[in-house]
Kinemage of the C-alpha trace (Angstrom):
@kinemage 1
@onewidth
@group {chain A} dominant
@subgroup {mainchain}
@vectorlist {calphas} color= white
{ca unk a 1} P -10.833 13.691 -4.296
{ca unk a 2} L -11.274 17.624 -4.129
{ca unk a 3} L -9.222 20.551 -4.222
{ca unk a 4} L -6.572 18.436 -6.523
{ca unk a 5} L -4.204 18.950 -8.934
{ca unk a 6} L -2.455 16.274 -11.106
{ca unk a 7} L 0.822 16.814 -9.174
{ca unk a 8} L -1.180 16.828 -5.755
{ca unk a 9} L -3.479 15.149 -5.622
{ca unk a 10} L -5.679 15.114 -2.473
{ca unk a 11} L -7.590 11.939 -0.946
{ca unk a 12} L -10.658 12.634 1.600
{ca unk a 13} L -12.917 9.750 1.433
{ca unk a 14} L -10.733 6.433 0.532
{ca unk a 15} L -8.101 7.436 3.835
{ca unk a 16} L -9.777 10.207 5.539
{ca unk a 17} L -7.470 12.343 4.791
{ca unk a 18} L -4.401 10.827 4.946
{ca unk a 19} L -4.767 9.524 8.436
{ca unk a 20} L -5.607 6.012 7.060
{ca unk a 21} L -1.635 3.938 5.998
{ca unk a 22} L -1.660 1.521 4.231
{ca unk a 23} L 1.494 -0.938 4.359
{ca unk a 24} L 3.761 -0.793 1.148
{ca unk a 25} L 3.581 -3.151 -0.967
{ca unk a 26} L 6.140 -6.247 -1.455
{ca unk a 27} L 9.026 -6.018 -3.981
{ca unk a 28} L 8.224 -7.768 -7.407
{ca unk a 29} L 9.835 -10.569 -7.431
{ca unk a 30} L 13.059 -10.468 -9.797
{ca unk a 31} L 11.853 -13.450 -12.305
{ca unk a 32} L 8.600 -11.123 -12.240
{ca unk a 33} L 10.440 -8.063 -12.889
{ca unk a 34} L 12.183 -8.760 -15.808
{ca unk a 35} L 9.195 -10.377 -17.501
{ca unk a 36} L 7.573 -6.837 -17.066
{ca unk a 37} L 9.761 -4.791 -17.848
{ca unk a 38} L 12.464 -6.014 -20.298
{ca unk a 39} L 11.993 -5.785 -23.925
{ca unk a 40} L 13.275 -8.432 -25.521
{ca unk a 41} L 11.350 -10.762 -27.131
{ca unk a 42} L 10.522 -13.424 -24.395
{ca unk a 43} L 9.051 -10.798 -22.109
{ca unk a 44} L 7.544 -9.183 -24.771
{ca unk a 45} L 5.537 -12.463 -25.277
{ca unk a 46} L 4.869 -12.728 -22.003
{ca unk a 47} L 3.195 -9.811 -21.535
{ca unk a 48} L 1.165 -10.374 -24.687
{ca unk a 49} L -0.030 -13.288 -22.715
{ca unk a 50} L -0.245 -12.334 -19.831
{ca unk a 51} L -3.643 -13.601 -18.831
{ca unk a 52} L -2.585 -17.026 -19.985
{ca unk a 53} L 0.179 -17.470 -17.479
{ca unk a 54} L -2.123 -16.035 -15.262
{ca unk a 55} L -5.034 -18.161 -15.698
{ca unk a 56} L -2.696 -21.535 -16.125
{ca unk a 57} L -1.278 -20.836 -12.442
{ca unk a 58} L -4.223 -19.832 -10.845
{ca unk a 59} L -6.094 -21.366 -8.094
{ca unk a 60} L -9.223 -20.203 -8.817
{ca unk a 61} L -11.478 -19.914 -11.583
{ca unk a 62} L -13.716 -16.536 -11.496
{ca unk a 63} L -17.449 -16.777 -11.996
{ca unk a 64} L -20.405 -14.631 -11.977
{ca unk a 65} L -23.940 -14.994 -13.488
{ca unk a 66} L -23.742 -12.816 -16.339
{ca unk a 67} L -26.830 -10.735 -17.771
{ca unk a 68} L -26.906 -11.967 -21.700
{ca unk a 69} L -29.048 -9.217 -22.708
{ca unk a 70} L -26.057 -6.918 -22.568
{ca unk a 71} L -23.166 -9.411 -24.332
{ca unk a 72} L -25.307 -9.740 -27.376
{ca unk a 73} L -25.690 -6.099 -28.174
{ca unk a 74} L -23.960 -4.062 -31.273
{ca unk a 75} L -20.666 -2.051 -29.805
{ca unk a 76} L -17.793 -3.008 -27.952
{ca unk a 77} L -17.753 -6.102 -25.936
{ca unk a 78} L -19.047 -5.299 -22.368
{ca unk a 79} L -21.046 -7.721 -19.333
{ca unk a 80} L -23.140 -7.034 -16.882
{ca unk a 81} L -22.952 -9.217 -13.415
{ca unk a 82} L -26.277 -10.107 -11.557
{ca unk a 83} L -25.077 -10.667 -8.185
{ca unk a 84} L -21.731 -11.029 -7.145
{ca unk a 85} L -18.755 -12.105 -8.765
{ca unk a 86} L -16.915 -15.167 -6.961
{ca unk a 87} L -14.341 -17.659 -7.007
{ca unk a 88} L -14.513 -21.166 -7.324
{ca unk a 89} L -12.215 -23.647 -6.146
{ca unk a 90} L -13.482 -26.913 -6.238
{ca unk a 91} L -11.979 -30.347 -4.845
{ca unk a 92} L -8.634 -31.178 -4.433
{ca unk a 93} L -8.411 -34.032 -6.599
{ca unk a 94} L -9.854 -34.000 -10.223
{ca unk a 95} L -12.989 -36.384 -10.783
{ca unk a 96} L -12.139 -39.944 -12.433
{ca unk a 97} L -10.783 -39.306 -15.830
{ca unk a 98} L -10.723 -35.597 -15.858
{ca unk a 99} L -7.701 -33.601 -16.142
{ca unk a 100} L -6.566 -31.619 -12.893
{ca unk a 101} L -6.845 -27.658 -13.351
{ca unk a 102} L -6.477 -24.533 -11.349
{ca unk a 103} L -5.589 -24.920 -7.639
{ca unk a 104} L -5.485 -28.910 -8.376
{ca unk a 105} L -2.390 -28.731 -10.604
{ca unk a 106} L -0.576 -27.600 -7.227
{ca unk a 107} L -1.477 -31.091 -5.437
{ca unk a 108} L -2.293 -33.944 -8.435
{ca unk a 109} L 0.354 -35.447 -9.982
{ca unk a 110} L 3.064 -33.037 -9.203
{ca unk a 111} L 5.905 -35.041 -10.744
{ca unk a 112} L 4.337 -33.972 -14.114
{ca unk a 113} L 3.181 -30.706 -12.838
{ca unk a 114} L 4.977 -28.712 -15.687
{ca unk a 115} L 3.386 -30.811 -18.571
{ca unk a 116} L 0.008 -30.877 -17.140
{ca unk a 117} L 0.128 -26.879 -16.791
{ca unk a 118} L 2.090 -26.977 -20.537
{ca unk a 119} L -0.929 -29.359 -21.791
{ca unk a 120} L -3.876 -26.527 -20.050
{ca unk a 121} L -1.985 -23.972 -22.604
{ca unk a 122} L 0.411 -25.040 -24.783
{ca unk a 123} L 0.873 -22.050 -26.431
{ca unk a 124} L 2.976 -20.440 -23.883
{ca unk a 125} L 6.563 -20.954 -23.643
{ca unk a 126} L 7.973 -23.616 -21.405
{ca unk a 127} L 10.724 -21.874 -20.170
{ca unk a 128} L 8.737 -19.179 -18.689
{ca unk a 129} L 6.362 -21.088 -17.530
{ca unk a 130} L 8.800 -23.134 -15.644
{ca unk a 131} L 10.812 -19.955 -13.993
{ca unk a 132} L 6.708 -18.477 -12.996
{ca unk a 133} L 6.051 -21.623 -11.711
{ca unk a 134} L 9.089 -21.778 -9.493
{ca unk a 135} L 8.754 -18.636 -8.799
{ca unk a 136} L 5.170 -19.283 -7.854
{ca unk a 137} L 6.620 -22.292 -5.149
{ca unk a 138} L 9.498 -19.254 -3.640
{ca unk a 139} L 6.841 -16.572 -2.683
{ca unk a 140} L 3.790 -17.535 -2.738
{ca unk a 141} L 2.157 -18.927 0.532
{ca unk a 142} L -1.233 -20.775 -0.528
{ca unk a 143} L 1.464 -23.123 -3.059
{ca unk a 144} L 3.206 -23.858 0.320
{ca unk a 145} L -0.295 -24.739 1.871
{ca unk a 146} L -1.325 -26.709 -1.444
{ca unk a 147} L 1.508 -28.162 -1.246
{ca unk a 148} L 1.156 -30.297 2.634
{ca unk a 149} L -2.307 -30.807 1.384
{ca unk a 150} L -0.329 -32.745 -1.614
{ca unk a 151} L 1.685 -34.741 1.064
{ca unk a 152} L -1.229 -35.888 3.221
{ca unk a 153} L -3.267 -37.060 0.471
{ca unk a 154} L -0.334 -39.233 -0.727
{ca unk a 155} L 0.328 -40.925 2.666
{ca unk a 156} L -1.940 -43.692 3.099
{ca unk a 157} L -3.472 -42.769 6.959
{ca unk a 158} L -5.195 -39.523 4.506
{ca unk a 159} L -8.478 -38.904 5.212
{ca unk a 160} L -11.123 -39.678 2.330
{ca unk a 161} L -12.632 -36.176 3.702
{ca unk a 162} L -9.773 -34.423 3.488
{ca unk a 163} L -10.846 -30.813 3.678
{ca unk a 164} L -8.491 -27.584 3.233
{ca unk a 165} L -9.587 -24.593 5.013
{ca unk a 166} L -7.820 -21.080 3.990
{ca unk a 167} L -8.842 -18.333 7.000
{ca unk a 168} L -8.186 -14.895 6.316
{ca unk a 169} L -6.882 -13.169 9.564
């Protein structure tokens, strides 16, 4: 940015110069919205914990191989990352005797799917858990794919290698 004031500001390197578009972004949805924005007392809980919703419907977990050295120190809490920072996904189906998490609480035992998210964190609210995670199953396209990959693996002519491959275009 050069040559910029606060009320025009002016972008050279991240869209040479204005000749790079990028598409606009999708509406929030409305369940979305008012969690965000209201501020009554539910959505101010929500956005308290946030990261909690977030974390109890992800698919994902996020990992990285953090340098120690730096955690331990005096001052505020920062990391370093050796590497890169990744995602993992795991199977689809939780080992014997472990408790389904992240992407696997979209395909195992979906009949209790709002408990088993509830028992991950049961400090949030149920209610707004419920109305995220049907939310979650309107807009969001991986659920969809989760999803099928719920309803092969519960027919019996399944694959034991049943593999799920998502391909960015």
């Amino acid at each position: 940015m050069a040559k910029s004031s606060y009320n025009n500001p002016q972008f050279f390197l991240c869209c040479e110069n204005g000749k790079v578009l990028l598409p606009s972004l999708p509406a929030t949805p409305q369940e979305l919205e008012v969690l965000l924005t209201n501020k009554d007392a539910n959505a101010v809980k929500f956005r308290d914990q946030i990261r909690m919703y977030n974390s109890v419907l992800a698919f994902t977990s996020l990992s990285a191989k953090v340098d120690e050295s730096v955690t331990r120190s005096l001052g505020p809490y920062s990391f370093r990352i050796q590497g890169e920072l990744y995602h993992k996904i795991g199977s689809l189906c939780p080992a014997e005797g472990q408790r389904p998490q992240f992407a696997q609480l979209y395909i195992h035992d979906t009949k209790c799917e709002h408990q088993n998210r509830h028992a991950v964190m049961p400090s949030l609210d149920p209610t707004t858990l419920d109305r995220l995670l049907t939310m979650m199953y309107n807009v969001n396209p991986y659920v969809k794919v989760f999803k099928m990959a719920r309803d092969m693996i519960a027919t019996e002519c399944a694959p034991m290698d049943l593999k799920l491959r998502l391909i960015a275009s």
